[in-house]
C-alpha positions, 0 to 999 in steps of 0.5 A: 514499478508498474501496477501488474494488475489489482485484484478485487479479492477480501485481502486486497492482493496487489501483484507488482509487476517489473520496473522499467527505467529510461536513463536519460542520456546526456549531450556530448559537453563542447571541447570547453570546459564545462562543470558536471551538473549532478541531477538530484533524484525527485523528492515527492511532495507528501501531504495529507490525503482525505478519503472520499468518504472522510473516513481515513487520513493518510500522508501521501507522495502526491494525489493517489490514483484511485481504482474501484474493483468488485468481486463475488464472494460468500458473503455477497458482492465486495467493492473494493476501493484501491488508492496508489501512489507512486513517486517517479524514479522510485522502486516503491508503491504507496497503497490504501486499500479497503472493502466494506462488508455487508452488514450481517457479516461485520456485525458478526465477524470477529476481528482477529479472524478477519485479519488472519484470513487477509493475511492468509488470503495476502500470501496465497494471492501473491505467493509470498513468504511471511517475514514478520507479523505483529497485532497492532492497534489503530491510533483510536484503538481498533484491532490491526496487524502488520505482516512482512512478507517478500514474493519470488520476484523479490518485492517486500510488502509492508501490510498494516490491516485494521477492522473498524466499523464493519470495514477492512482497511489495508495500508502498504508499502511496497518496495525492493531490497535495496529501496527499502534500506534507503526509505526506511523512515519514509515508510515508516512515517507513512504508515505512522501517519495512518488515521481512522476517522470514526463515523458520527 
């Protein structure tokens, strides 16, 4: 899984594109006889990632590659920064993702209001089916969501978004069909494992 392109949009719209996958061909075994070696698929090494600015904590497969995209919007200029982290040899892609808003707006906006119009601007941007939704709350009670949603080309979007100090932090998962059956309990740690840290 590739990323196709990462969109600086409030709702940070993330568009995946296909998988390309090389298999790697073994040698013809000499006429002796020779024991089938069974390759094991590599299992990443997760550890505990730390924001830049201190202000989330995450477990994550590896160091996540960060991007920084900025976008126009009614409120003034929006920087967003992505973080991506994607295990070799799985269809699955690690995501945080945040934007600050200027500090009128945050000051003033509600929080429901903010993630209804993530969640709306999520399905519009990547042309997706919403699955499920529920109101959650951060591990220090801040408002959240999670939604569920599934685009055409079949990829399944696991999306919690919080408000928190006059930002917008989304944490994903995306995955296929078949990789989320067998990642379940990983993407659900994932996520879990999400951590505010609040200003001082």
């Amino acid at each position: 899984m590739t990323v196709k392109s990462l969109l600086p949009l409030i709702a940070a719209t993330i568009v995946y594109g296909g998988c390309v996958f090389v298999e790697a061909r073994q040698p013809k075994p000499p006429v002796a006889v020779v024991k089938p070696t069974v390759s094991q698929p590599v299992q990443p090494q997760w550890k505990l990632y730390t924001a830049p600015d201190g202000r989330f904590t995450i477990l994550m497969p590896g160091s996540p590659s960060r991007n920084t995209e900025y976008q126009k919007t009614y409120m003034g200029e929006i920087t967003l920064e992505i973080f991506v982290a994607q295990p070799p040899k799985q269809q699955v892609a690690y995501i945080v993702a945040y934007n600050d808003f200027p500090y009128s707006y945050g000051q003033m906006a509600d929080p429901e209001a903010v993630l209804n119009n993530a969640r709306d601007m999520a399905l519009k941007t990547t042309k997706s089916n919403l699955i499920s939704q529920q109101n959650i709350r951060s591990s220090n009670n801040h408002s959240g969501k999670e939604i569920e949603y599934i685009n055409s080309g079949g990829k399944i979007t696991i999306n919690r978004m919080y408000v928190a100090e006059g930002r917008l932090y989304q944490v994903m998962a995306i995955t296929t069909k078949k990789q989320q059956k067998t990642l379940a309990k990983t993407i659900a740690g994932y996520l879990n494992s999400f951590h505010l840290v609040l200003k001082k």
